[in-house]
C-alpha positions as CSV (number, residue, x, y, z in Angstrom):
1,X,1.4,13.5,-15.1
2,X,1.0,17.4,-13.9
3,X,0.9,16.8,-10.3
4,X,3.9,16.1,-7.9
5,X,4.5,15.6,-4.0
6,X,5.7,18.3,-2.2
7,X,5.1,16.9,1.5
8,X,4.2,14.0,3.5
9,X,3.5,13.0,7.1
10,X,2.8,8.9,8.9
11,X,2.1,8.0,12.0
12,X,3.4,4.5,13.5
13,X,1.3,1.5,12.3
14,X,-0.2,0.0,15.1
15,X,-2.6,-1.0,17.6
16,X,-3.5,3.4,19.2
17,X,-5.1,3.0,21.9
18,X,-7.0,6.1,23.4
19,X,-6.3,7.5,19.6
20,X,-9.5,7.8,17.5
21,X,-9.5,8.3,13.9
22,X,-10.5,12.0,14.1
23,X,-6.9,12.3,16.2
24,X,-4.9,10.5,13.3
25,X,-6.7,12.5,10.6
26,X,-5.9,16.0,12.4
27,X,-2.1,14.8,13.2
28,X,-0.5,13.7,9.6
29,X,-3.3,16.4,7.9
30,X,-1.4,19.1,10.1
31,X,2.0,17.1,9.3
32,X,1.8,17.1,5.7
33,X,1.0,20.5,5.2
34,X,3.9,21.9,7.9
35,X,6.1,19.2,6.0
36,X,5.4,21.0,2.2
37,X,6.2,24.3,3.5
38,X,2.7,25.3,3.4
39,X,-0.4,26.6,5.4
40,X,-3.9,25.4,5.5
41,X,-5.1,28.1,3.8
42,X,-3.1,27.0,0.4
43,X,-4.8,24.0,-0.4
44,X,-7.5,23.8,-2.4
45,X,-8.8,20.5,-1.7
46,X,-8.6,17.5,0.3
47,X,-9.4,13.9,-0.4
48,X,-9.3,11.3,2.4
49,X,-9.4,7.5,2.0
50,X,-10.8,5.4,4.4
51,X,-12.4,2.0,3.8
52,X,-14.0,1.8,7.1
53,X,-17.1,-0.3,6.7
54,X,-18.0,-1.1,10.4
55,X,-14.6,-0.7,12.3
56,X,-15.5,2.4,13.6
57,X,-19.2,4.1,14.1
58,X,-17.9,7.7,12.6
59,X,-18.8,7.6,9.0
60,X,-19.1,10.5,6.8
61,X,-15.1,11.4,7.7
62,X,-14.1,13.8,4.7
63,X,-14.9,16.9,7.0
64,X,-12.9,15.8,10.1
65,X,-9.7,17.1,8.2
66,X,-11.7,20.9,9.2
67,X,-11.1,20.2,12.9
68,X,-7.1,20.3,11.9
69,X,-7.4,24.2,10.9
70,X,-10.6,26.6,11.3
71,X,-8.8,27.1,7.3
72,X,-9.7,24.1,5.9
73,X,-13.4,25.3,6.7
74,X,-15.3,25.3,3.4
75,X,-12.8,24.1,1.5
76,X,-13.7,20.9,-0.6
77,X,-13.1,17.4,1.0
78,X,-14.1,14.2,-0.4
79,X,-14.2,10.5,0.7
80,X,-12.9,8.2,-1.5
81,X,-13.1,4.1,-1.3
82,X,-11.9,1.1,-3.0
83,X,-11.5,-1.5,-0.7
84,X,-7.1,-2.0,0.2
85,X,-6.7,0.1,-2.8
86,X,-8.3,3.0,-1.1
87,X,-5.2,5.0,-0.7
88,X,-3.9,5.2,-4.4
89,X,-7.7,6.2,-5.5
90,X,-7.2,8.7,-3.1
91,X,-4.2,10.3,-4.6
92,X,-5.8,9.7,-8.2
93,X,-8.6,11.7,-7.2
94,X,-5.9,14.6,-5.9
95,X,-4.0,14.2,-9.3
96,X,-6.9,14.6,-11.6
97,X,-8.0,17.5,-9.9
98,X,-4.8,19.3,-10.1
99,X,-4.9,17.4,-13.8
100,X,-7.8,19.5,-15.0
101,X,-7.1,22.5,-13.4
102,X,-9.6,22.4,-10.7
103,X,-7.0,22.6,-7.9
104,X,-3.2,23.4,-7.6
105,X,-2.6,22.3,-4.1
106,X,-4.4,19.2,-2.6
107,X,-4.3,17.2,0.6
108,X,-4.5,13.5,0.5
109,X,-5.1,11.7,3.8
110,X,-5.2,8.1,4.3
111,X,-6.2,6.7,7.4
112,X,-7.7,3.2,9.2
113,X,-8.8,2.5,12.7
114,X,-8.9,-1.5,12.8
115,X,-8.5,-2.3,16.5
116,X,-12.0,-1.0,18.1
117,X,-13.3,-4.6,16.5
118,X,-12.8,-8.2,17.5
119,X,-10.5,-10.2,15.2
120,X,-14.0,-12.3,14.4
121,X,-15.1,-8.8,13.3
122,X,-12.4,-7.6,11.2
123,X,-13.0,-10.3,9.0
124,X,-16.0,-10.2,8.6
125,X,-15.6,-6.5,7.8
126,X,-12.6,-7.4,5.1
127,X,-14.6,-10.3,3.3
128,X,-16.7,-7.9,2.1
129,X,-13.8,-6.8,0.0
130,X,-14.5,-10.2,-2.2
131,X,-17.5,-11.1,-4.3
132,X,-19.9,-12.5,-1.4
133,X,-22.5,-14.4,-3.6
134,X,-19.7,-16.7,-4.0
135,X,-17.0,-16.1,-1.8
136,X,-18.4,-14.4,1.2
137,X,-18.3,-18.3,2.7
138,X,-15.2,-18.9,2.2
139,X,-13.5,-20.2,5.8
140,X,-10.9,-17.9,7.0
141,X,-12.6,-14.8,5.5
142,X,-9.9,-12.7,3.7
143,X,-7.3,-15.2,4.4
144,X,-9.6,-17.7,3.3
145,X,-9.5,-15.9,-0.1
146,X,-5.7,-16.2,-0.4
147,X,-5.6,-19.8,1.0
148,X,-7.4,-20.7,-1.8
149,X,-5.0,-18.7,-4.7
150,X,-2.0,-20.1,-2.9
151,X,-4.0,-23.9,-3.0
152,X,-4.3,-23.1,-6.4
153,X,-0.8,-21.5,-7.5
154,X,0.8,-25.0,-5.3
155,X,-1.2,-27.3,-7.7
156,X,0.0,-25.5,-10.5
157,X,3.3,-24.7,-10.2
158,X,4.2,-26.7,-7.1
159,X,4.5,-26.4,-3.4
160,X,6.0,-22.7,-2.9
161,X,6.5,-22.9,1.0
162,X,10.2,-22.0,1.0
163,X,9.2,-19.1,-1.0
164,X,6.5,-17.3,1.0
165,X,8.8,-18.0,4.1
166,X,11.8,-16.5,2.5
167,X,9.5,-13.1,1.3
168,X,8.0,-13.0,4.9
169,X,11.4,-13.3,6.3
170,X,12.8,-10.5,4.5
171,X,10.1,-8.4,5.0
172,X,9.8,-8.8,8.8
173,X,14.3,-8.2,8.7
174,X,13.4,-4.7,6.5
175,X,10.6,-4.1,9.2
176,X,13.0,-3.9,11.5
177,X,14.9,-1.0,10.4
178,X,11.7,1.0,9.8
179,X,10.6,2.9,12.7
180,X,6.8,3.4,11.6
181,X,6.1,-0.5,11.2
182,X,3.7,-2.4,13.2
183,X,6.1,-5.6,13.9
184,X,10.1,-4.1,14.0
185,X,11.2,-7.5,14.5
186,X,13.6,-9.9,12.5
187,X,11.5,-13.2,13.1
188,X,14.2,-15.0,10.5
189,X,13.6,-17.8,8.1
190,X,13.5,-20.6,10.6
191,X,10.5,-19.2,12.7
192,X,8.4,-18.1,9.3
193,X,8.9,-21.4,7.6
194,X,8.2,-23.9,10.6
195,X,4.4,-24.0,12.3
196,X,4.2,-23.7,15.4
197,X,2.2,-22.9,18.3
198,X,3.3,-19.0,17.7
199,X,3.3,-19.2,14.1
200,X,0.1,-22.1,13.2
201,X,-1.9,-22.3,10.0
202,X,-4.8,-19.8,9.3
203,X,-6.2,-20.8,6.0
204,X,-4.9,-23.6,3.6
205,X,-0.9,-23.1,3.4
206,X,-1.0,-19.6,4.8
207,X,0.9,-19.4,8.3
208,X,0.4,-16.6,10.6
209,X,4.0,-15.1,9.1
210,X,2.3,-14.9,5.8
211,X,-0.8,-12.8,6.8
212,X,-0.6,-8.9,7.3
213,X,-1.5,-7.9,10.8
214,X,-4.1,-5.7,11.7
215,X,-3.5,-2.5,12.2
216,X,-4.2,1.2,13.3
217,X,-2.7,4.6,11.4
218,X,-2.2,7.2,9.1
219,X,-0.5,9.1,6.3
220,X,-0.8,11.8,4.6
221,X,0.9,13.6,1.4
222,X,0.4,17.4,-0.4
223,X,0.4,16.9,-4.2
224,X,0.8,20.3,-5.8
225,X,1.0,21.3,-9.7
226,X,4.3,21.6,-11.4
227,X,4.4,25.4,-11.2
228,X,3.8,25.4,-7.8
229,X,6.4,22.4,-6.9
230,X,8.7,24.3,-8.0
231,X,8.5,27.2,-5.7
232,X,8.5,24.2,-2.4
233,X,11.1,22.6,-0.8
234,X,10.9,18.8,-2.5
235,X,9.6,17.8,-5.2
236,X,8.4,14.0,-6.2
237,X,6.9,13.7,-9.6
238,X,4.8,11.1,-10.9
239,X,6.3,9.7,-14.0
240,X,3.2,7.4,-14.3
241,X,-0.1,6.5,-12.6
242,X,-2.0,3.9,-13.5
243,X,-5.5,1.8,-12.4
244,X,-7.2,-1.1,-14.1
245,X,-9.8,-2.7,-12.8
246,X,-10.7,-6.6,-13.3
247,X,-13.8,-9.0,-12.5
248,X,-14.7,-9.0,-8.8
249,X,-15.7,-12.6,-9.1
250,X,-12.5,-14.9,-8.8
251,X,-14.7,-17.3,-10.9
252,X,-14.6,-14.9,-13.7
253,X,-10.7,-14.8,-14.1
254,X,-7.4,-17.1,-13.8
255,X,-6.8,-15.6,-10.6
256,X,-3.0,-17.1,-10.2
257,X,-2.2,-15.3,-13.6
258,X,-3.2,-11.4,-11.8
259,X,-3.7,-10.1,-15.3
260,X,-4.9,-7.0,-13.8
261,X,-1.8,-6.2,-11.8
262,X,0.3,-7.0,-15.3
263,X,-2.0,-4.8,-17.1
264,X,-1.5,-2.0,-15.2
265,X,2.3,-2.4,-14.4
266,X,2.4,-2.9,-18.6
267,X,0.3,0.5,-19.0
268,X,2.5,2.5,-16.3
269,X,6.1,1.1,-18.1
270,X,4.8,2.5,-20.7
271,X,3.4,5.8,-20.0
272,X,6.6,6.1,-18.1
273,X,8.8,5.2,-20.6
274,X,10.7,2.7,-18.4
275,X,11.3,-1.0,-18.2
276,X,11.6,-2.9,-14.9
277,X,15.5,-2.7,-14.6
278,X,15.0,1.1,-14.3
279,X,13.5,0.9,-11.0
280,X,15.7,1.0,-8.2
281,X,13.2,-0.2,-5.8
282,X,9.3,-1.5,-5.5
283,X,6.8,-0.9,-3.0
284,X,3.9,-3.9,-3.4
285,X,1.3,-5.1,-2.2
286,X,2.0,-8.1,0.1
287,X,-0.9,-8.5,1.9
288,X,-0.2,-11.8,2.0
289,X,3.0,-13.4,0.9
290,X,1.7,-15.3,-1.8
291,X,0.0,-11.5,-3.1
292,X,4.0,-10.3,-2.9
293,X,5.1,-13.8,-4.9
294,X,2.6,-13.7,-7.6
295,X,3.1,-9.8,-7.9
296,X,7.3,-10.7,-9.4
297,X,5.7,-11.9,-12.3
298,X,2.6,-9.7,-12.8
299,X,5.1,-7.0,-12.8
300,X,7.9,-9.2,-15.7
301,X,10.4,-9.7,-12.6
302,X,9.9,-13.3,-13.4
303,X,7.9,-15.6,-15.9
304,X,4.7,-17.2,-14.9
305,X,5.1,-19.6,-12.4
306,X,8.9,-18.6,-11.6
307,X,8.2,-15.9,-9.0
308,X,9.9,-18.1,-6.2
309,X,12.8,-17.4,-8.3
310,X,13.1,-14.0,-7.4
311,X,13.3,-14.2,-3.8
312,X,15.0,-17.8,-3.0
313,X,18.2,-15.8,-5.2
314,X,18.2,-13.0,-3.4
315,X,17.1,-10.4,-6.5
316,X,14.6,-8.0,-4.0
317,X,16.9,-8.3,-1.2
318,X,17.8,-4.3,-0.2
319,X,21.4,-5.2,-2.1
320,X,19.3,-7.2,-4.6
321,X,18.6,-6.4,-8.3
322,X,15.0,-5.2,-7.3
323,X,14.4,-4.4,-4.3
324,X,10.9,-5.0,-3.0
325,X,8.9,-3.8,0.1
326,X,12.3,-1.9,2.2
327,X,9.8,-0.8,4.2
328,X,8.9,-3.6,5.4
329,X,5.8,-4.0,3.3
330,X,2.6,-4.9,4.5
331,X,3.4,-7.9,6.0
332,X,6.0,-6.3,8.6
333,X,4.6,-2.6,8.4
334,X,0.7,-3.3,8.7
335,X,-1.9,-2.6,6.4
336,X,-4.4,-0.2,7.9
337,X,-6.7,-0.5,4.6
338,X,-7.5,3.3,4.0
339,X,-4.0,4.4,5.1
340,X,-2.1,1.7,3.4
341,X,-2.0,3.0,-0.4
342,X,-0.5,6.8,0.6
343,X,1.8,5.0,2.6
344,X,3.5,3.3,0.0
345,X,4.0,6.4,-1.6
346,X,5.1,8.6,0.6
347,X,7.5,5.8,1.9
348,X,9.1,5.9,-2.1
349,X,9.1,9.4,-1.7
350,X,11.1,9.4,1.5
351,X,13.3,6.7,-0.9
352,X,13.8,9.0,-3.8
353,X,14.8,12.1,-1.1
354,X,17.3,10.2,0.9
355,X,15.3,10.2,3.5
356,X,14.4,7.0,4.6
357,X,16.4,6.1,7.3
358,X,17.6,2.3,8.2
359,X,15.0,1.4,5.3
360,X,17.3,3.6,3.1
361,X,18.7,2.0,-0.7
362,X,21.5,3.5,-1.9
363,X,21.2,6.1,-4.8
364,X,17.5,5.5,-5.2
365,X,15.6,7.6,-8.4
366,X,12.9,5.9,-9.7
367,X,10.4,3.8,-7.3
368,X,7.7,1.8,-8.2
369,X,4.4,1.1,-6.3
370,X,1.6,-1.4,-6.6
371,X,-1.5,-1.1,-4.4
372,X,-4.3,-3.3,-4.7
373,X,-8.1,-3.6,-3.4
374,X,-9.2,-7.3,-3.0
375,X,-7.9,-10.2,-4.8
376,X,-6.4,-8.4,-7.9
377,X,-9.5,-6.3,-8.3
378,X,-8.5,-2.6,-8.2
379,X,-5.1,-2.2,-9.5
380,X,-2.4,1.1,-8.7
381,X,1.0,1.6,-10.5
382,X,2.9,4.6,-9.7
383,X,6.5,5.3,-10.5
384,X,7.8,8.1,-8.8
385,X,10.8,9.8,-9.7
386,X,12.8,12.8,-7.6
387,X,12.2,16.2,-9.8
388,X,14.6,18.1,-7.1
């Protein structure tokens, strides 16, 4: 791949009150830029990602990136959507620009405002993301969706409770060390395994613990041609980027095996010309735990049906073989849908500078990321590697 990261900003994820999504636009747009050693005036275009679809009146967002700089006036800026994936097509859109030559220098914003909505609302807003002529009356909306893949990965591989409360737990203890997620709190094992009146069912096995909360926020990253890299600061290269799309119909696929997910990690290995034991971390997609559980084996951590594996022996601990989600992950972090993809990678990117912080793992080079819109539909692998 030509283009590389060169800057990055985020805002806390959260529940902003009194912050619209034209204020977290103009703040990481303006952070990004500052962070890459750059000025307005040098990029060349901008793609935002936002999925929006009724949590905020203010469509038609691409242009509120202008209000960061008079610069940015007549520059290019796009919208770009694909449901919780939105982020990563985003960036694709950035890299293939700077790919054929139509750009050098592009701005890539991510950003969701979820909180404006009731919770009855927001999923009615997120079951959209699923095939409605079959799913869209599915109890539990979104969650309702992953009740059911966890109801069927249970009868076929057996009840995997201990699992999803062990991944929840160690994403809510990385949480805590990361200063930008939603919920910095260790809730431990005990709490995430056990319902409770603070912790009850929402759909089929899925506890509260194993559900991503809703949240506000932004990110944004500069991606910038080789030739220009070079002359910045930092520089974060993509060693692969990768999307394959399945079936939106859960009808139409096995949808414990997420052949889309092990497509695309497959195709990105590949082009990369890495296995999984080269990675020193993964950033996934845990929307809900079951997503993160199923994602070990779509990604050859594990075999099919062996995912619980991977966690209950500690292999993506932060001192494990693998790390996955240091951040935190969705679960701990938050998922604001549009923001969600370009803050996986610029958290990797904070990784592979030695910049992260608490979240920090120790000598990290090469990060992997997986991003995913709906239930396995739209499917991102990056890997990421520090150039300097």
């Amino acid at each position: 791949m030509t283009g590389c990261i060169v800057g990055w900003a985020h805002t806390r994820f959260g529940k902003h009150d009194g912050i619209d999504l034209e204020a977290l636009i103009v703040d990481v747009a303006s952070g990004a830029i500052r962070d890459a050693g750059l000025a307005p005036e040098d990029i060349d275009a901008v793609y935002l990602g936002t999925m929006n679809g009724g949590f905020v009146r203010q469509e038609f967002p691409a242009s509120l990136v202008l209000q960061a700089d008079p610069a940015f006036r007549f520059k290019p800026a796009t919208r770009v959507e694909n449901a919780c994936a939105t982020g990563s097509a985003a960036i694709h859109q950035g890299l293939n620009a700077i790919a054929a030559r139509r750009a050098r220098t592009v701005l890539v914003v991510g950003v969701e405002k979820m909180t404006e909505v009731g919770g009855a609302e927001v999923g009615d807003i997120l079951i959209r993301a699923s095939y409605l002529k079959e799913e869209g009356m599915i109890e539990g909306g979104f969650a309702g969706v992953f009740g059911r893949i966890t109801d069927a990965y249970f009868q076929r591989y057996g009840d995997q409770s201990d699992a999803l409360a062990r991944i929840a737990a160690k994403n809510h203890r990385n949480g805590a060390a990361n200063e930008l997620a939603h919920i910095r709190k260790d809730l431990g094992y005990e709490f995430c395994r056990t319902p409770s009146d603070k912790n009850p069912f929402v759909a089929g096995p899925l506890k509260r613990t194993d559900c991503s909360p809703v949240s506000d926020g932004a990110a944004a990253l500069v991606l910038a041609d080789v030739e220009t890299a070079l002359g910045l600061g930092k520089v974060v290269v993509f060693r692969a980027a990768e999307q394959v799309n399945d079936f939106l119909p859960m009808s139409r696929r096995d949808i414990v095996a997420f052949e889309g997910p092990e497509l695309a990690w497959r195709r990105a290995l590949v082009a990369a010309g890495l296995t999984l034991d080269d990675l020193s971390l993964v950033e996934t997609h845990d929307c809900f735990t079951t997503a993160e559980l199923i994602e070990y084996e779509a990604m050859g951590l594990t075999g099919k049906g062996e995912g619980a594996r991977a966690i209950l022996e500690g292999w993506t601990e932060k001192d494990g073989r693998l790390p996955v989600n240091p951040s935190g992950g969705l679960k701990a972090k938050g998922h604001p849908i549009g923001a969600t993809g370009v803050s996986m990678h610029v958290l990797a990117a904070m990784q592979l500078t030695g910049t992260a912080g608490g979240m920090q793992i120790k000598d990290a080079s090469l990060a992997g990321i997986f991003n995913m819109g709906g239930a396995a539909v739209a499917n991102y692998v990056s890997i990421l590697e520090r150039l300097r």
